[in-house]
VEXDREN-2710 file (C-alpha; in Angstrom, 1 decimal):
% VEXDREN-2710
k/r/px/py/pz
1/UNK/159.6/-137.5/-78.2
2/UNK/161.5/-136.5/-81.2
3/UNK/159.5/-135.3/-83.6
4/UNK/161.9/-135.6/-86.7
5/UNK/160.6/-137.5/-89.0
6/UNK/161.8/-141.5/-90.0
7/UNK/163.7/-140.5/-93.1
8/UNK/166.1/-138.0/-91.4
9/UNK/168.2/-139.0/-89.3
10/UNK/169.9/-135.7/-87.4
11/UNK/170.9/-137.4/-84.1
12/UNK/174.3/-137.6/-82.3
13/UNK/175.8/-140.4/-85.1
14/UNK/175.2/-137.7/-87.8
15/UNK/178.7/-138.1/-88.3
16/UNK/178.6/-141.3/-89.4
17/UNK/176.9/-139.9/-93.0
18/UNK/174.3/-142.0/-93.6
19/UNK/172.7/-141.4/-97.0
20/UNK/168.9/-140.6/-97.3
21/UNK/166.2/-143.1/-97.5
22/UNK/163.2/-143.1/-99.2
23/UNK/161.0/-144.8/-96.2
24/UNK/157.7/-143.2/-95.8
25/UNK/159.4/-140.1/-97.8
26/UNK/155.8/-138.4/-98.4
27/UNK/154.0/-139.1/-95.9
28/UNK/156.3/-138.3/-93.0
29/UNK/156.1/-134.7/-91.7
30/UNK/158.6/-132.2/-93.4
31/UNK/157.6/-128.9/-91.0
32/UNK/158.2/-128.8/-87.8
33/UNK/155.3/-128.1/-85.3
34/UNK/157.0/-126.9/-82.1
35/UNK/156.9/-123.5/-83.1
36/UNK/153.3/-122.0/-82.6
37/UNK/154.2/-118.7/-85.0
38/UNK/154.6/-121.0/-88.3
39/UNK/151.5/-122.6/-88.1
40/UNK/149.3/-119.7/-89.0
41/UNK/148.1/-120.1/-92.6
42/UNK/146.2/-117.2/-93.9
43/UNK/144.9/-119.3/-96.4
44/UNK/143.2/-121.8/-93.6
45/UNK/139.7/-122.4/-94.9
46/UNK/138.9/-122.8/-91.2
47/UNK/139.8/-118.9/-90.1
48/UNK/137.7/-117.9/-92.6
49/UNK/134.3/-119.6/-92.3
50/UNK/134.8/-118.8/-88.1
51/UNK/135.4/-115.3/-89.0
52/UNK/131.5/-114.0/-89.8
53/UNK/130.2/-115.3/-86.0
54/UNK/133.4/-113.9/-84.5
55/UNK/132.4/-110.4/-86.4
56/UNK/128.8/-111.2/-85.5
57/UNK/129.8/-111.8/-81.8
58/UNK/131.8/-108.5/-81.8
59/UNK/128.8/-106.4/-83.2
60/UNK/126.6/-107.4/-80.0
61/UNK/129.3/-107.0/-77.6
62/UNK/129.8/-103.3/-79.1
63/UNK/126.2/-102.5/-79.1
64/UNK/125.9/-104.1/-75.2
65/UNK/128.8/-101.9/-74.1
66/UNK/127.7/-98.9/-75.6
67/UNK/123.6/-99.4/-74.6
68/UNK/125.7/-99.7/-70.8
69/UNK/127.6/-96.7/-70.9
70/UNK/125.2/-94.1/-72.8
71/UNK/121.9/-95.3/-72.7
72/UNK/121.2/-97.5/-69.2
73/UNK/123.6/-98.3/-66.8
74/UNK/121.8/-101.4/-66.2
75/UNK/121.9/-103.2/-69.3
76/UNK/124.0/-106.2/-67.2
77/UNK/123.8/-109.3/-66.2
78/UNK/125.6/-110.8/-63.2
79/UNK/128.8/-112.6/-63.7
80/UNK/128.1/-115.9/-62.0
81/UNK/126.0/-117.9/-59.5
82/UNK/127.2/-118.1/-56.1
83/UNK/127.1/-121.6/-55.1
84/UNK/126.9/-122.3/-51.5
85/UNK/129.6/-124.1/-50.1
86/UNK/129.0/-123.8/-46.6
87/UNK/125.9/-124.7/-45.2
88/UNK/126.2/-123.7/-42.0
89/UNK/127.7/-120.6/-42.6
90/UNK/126.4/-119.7/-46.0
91/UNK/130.1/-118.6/-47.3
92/UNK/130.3/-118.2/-50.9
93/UNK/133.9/-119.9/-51.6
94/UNK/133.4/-120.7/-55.1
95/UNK/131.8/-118.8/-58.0
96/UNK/130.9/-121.5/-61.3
97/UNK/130.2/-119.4/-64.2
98/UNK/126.7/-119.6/-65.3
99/UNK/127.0/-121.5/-69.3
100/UNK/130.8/-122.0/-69.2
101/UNK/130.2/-125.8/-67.8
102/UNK/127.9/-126.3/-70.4
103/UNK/130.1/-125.0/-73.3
104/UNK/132.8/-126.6/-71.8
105/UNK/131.2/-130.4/-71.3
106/UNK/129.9/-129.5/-74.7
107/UNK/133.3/-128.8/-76.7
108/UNK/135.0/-131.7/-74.9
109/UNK/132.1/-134.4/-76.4
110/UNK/131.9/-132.7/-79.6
111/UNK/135.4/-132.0/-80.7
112/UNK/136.3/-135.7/-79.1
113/UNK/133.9/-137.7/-80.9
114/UNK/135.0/-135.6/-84.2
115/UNK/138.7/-136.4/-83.5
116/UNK/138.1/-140.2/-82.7
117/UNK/136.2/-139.8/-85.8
118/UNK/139.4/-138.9/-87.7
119/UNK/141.7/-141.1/-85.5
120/UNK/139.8/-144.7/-86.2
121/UNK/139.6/-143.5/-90.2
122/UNK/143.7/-143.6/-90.1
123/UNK/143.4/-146.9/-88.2
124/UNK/141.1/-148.6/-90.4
125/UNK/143.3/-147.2/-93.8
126/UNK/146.6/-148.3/-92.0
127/UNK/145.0/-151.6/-91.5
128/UNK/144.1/-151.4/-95.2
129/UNK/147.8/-150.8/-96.4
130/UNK/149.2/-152.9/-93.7
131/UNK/146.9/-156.2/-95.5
132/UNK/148.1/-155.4/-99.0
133/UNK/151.5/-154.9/-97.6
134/UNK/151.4/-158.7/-96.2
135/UNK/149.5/-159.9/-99.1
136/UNK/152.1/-158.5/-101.1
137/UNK/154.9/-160.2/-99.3
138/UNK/152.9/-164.0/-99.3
139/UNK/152.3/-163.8/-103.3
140/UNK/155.7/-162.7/-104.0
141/UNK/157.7/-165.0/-101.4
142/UNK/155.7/-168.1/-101.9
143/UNK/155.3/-167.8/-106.1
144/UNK/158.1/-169.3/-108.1
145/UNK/160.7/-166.7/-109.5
146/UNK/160.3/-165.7/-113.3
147/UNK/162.7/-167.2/-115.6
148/UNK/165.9/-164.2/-115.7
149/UNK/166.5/-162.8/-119.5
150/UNK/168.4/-164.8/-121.4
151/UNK/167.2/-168.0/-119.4
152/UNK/167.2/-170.9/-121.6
153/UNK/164.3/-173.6/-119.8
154/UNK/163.1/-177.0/-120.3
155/UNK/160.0/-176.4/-121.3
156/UNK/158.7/-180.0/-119.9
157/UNK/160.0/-178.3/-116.0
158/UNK/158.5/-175.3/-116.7
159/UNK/155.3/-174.7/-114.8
160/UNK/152.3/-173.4/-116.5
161/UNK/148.7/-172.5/-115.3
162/UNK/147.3/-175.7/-116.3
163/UNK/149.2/-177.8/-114.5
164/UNK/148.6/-179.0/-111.3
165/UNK/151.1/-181.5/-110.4
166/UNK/153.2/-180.7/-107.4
167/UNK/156.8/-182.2/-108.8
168/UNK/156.3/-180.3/-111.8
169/UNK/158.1/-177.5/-109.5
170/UNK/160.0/-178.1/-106.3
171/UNK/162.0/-175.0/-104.3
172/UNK/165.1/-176.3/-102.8
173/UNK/165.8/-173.5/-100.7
174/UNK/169.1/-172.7/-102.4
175/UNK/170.4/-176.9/-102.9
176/UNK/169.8/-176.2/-106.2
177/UNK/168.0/-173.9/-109.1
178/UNK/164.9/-174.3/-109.0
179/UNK/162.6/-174.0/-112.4
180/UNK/160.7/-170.3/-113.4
181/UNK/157.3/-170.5/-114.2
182/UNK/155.9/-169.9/-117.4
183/UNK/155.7/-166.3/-118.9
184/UNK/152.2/-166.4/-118.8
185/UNK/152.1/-167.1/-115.2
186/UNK/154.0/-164.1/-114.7
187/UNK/152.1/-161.6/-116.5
188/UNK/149.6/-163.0/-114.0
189/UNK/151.3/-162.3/-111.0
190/UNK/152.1/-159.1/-112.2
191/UNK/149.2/-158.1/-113.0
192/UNK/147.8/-159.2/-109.4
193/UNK/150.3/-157.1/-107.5
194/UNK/149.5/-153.9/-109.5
195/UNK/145.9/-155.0/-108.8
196/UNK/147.1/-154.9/-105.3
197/UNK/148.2/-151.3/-105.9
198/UNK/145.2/-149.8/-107.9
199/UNK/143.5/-151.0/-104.5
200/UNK/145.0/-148.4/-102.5
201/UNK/143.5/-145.9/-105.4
202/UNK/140.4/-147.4/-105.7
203/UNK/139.7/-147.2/-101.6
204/UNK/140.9/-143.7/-101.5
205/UNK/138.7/-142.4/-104.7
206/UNK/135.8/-144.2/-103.4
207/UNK/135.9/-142.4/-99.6
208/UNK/136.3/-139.4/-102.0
209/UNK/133.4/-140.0/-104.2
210/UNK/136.0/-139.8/-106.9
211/UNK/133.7/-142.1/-109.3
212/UNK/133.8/-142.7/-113.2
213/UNK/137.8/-145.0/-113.3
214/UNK/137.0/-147.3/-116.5
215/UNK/133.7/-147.4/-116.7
216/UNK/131.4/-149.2/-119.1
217/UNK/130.9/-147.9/-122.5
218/UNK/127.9/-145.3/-122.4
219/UNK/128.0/-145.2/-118.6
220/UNK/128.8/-141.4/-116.9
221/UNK/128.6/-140.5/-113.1
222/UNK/129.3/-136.9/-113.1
223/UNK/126.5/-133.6/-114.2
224/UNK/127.4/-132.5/-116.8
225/UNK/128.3/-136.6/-118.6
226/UNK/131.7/-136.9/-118.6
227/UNK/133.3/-139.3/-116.9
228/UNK/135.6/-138.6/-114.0
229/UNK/138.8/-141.0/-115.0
230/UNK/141.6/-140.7/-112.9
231/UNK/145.0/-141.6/-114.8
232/UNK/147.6/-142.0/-111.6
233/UNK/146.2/-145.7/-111.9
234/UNK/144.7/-146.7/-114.9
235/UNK/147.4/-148.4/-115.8
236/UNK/147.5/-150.7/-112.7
237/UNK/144.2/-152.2/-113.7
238/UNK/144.2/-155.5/-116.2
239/UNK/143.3/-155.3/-119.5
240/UNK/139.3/-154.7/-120.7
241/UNK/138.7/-154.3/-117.1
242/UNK/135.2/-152.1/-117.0
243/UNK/134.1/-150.9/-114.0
244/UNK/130.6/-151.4/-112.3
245/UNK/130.5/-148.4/-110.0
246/UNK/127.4/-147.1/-112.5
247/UNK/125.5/-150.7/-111.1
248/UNK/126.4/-150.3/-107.5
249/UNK/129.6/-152.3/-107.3
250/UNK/132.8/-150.6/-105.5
251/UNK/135.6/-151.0/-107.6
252/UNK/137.5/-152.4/-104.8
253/UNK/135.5/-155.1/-103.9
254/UNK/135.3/-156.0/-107.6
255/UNK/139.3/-156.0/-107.6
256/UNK/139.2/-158.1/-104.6
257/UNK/137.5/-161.1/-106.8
258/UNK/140.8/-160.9/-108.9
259/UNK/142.9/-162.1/-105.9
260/UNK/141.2/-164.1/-104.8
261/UNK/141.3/-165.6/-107.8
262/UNK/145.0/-166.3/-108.3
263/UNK/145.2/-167.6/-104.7
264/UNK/143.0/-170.3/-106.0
265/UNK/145.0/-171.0/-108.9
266/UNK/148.3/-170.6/-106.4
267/UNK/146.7/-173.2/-104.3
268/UNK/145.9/-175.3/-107.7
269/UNK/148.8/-175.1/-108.7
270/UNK/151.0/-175.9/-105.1
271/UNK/152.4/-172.8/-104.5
272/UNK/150.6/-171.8/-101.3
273/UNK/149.4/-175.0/-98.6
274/UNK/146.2/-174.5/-96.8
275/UNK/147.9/-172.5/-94.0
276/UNK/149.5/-169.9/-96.2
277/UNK/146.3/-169.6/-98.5
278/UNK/143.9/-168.9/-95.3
279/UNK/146.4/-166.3/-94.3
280/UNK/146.0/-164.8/-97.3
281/UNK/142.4/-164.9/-97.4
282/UNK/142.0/-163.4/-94.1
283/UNK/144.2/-160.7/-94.9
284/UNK/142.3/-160.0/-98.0
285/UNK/138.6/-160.4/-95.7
286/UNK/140.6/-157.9/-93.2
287/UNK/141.2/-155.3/-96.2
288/UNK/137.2/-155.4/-97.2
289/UNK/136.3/-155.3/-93.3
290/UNK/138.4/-152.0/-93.3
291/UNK/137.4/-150.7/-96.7
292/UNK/133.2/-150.5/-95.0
293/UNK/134.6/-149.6/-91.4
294/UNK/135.5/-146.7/-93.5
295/UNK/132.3/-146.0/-95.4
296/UNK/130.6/-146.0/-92.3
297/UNK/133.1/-143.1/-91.2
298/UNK/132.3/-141.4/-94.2
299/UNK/128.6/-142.2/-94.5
300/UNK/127.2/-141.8/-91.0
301/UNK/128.1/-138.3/-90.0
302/UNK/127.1/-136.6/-86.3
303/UNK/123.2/-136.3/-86.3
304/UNK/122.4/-132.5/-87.1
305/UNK/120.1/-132.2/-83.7
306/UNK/123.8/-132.4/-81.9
307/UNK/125.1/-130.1/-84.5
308/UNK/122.4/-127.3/-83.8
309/UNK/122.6/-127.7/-80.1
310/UNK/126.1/-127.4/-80.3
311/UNK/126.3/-124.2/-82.4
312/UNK/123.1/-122.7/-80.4
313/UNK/125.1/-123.2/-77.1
314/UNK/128.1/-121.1/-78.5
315/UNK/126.4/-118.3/-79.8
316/UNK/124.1/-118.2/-76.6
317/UNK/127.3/-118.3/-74.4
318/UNK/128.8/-115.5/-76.5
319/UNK/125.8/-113.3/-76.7
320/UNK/125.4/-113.3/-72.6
321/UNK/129.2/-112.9/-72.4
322/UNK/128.9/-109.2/-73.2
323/UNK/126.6/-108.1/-70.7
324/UNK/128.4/-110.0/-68.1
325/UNK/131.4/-107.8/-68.8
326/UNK/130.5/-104.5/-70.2
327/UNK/130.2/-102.8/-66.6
328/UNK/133.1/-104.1/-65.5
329/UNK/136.0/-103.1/-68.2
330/UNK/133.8/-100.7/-71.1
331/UNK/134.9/-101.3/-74.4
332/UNK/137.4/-104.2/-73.6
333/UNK/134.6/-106.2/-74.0
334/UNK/134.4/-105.9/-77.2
335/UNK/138.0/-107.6/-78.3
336/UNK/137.8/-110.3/-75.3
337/UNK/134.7/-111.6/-76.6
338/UNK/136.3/-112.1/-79.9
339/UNK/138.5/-113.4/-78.7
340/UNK/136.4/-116.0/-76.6
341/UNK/134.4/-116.6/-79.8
342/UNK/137.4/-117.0/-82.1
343/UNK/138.8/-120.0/-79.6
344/UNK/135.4/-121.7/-79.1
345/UNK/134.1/-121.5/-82.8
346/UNK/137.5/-122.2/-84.2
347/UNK/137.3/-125.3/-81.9
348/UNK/133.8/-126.2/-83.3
349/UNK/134.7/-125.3/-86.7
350/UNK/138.0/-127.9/-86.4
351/UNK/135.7/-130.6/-85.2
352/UNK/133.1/-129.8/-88.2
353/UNK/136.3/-130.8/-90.0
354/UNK/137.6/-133.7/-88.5
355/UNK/134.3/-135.2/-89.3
356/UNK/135.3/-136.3/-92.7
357/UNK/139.0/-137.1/-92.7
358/UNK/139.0/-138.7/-95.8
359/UNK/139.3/-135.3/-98.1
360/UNK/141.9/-133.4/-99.6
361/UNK/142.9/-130.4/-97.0
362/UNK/146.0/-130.4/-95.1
363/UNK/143.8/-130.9/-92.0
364/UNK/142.5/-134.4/-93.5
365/UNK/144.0/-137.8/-93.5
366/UNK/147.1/-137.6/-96.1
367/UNK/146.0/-140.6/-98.0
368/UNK/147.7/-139.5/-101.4
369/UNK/151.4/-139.4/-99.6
370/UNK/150.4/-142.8/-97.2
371/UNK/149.8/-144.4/-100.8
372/UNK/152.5/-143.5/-102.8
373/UNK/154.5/-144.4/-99.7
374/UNK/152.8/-147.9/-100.1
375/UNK/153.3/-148.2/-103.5
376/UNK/157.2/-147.6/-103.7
377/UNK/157.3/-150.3/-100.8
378/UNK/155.2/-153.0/-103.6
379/UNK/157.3/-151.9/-106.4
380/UNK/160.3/-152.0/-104.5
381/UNK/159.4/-155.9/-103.6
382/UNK/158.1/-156.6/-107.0
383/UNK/161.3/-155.4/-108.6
384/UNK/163.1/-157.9/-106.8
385/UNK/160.9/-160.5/-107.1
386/UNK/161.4/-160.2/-110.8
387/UNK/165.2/-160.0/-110.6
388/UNK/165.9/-162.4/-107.6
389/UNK/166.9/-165.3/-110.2
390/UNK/166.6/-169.0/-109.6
391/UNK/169.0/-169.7/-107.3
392/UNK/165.7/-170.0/-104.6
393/UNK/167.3/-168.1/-101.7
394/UNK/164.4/-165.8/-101.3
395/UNK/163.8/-162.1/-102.7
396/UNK/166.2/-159.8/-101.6
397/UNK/169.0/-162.1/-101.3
398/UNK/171.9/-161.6/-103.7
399/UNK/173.0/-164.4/-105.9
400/UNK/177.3/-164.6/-106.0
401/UNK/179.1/-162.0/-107.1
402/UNK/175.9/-159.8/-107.9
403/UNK/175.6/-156.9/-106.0
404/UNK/172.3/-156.0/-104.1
405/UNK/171.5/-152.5/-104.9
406/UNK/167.6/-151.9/-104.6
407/UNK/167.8/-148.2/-105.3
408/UNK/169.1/-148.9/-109.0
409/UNK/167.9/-152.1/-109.7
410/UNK/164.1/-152.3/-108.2
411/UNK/161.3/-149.8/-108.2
412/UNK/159.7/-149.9/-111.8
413/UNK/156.2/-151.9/-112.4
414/UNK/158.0/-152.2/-116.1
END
């Protein structure tokens, strides 16, 4: 499986010259992974909190080989249990190593449960982008275009928010222009898509514990008072919004009362029927549903009894390893039980890890480059929404003689 990722395309038709795209341009992977040699980073926070047991470890097995050759001869241990295999004959055709089953069943369970932990988190957060992505594309298909600049309307076929006749506005599908809404309509449905957007923020702050994002006056979350605002959406939320987060309330499930909102006035207003307004509803209950699959991820870590039997089985393995060995090959010991400990805590210490994905290391969940990602996708589609025209033939279909370039035209909340 190729393993280049979406945005370059380096095949057989490179000749063909294709321009780069922008699709899923930060989060798609940039390095590539076959080589083993260019994934060591000395800077891995992992090597170095697995380094003290491994220097531990190495200490014993030292001491063991040298008690062994200078002191006793037998300060050993045997190096496995002979396991009858033939009853009749009592022939010993299989040696099982005494812990390694145990350390072995042990790692599988632990470092699987920590990686499904990690693998369901990045379901649940593309299920998340995935529902603002379709909610996106109902609001922005099914709400009348905005009047272009320079548009000169009857203001008696213009339709406002307060009114709710159906033939006040009637889409054609492309017989003829149809009539924009009002500007204040607009500014609403603007407003809701970059409410769509801030959501992605506000879910990825929150499974952060990135509090204090427009607070109420003479609120503060953090030690020392000040409040932890975080600009790279501030300006998505609407105006005089104050946040409750001080109270309780998740700003995301506050946001989510906001669109709800304007689906009602949709339906009010006959943009969206009762199949298209369910749709959107469930998409909106699937985004919540996601938003506490993931607290519970982030909330309900392994129980610490597993956590202590885990790390007592690894250093007990690795403190009998030595004496298994130091009559055998001397001081070799001593390296080949680092090594041993370096794989199995280094395995352990991966899984401590992969218990929260939802952080900022490299070994977490990219969430900042899925969202940006998500982003340019909405502000793509909400550039053309707002330059699509009246001619009602849907969003990114070009009117005569007007050229279709997204790259130049669309993009800009603006």
């Amino acid at each position: 499986m190729s393993r280049t990722p979406l945005f370059l395309n380096f095949g057989a038709d490179a000749e063909r010259k294709r321009h780069m795209s922008f699709l899923l341009a930060s989060s798609s992977r940039h390095k590539d992974r076959r080589n083993i040699l260019k994934q060591t980073d000395k800077s891995n926070p992992q090597l170095v909190e697995v380094l003290f047991p491994v220097a531990i470890l190495s200490a014993i097995a030292a001491i063991v080989v040298y008690l062994n050759q200078h002191i006793s001869s037998d300060v050993t241990l045997p190096t496995s249990i002979h396991k009858v295999a033939d009853s009749q004959n009592f022939t010993n055709k299989k040696k099982v190593p005494s812990l390694s089953i145990v350390v072995g069943l042990e790692l599988v369970f632990r470092n699987q449960t920590a990686y499904n932990r990690f693998w369901t988190g990045r379901l649940h957060f593309s299920t998340l982008t995935t529902s603002i992505r379709c909610l996106t594309r109902h609001l922005l298909v099914l709400v009348p275009a905005p009047a272009p600049p320079g548009h000169q309307s009857d203001s008696s076929f213009t339709q406002n928010e307060g009114s709710m006749d159906s033939s006040t506005f009637k889409d054609f599908d492309g017989v003829s222009e149809v009539q924009p809404i009002s500007q204040a309509l607009e500014a609403k449905t603007l407003e809701t898509i970059k409410i769509l957007i801030a959501m992605l923020y506000t879910v990825k702050n929150h499974l952060r514990a990135d509090w204090g994002v427009a607070l109420s006056p003479g609120t503060s979350l953090t030690e020392d008072g000040q409040n932890a605002a975080a600009d790279e959406y501030k300006e998505l939320l609407p105006p005089g919004f104050k946040g409750h987060e001080h109270m309780g309330l998740g700003m995301t499930l506050q946001l989510a009362t906001y669109i709800e909102k304007f689906i009602n006035i949709g339906c009010n207003l006959n943009w969206f029927n009762n199949s298209a307004s369910s749709q959107m509803l469930a998409e909106l209950n699937a985004l919540i549903a996601a938003y506490g699959n993931m607290e519970v991820i982030r909330l309900a870590p392994t129980p610490v009894a597993h956590l202590i039997h885990s790390k007592q089985t690894l250093a007990l393995f690795c403190c009998i390893l030595p004496f298994a060995m130091a009559a055998e090959i001397g001081w070799w010991t001593v390296p080949l039980v680092a090594f041993v400990a370096f794989a199995l805590y280094g395995i352990e210490q991966i899984a401590q890890w992969h218990e929260d994905p939802f952080g900022k290391d490299k070994i977490d969940i990219n969430m900042d480059d899925i969202v940006e990602d998500a982003r340019k996708e909405i502000e793509v589609m909400l550039g053309a929404w707002r330059n699509q025209g009246l001619s009602g033939k849907g969003l990114f279909t070009p009117g005569v003689g007007t050229p279709f370039t997204p790259r130049a035209d669309y993009g800009t909340l603006a």
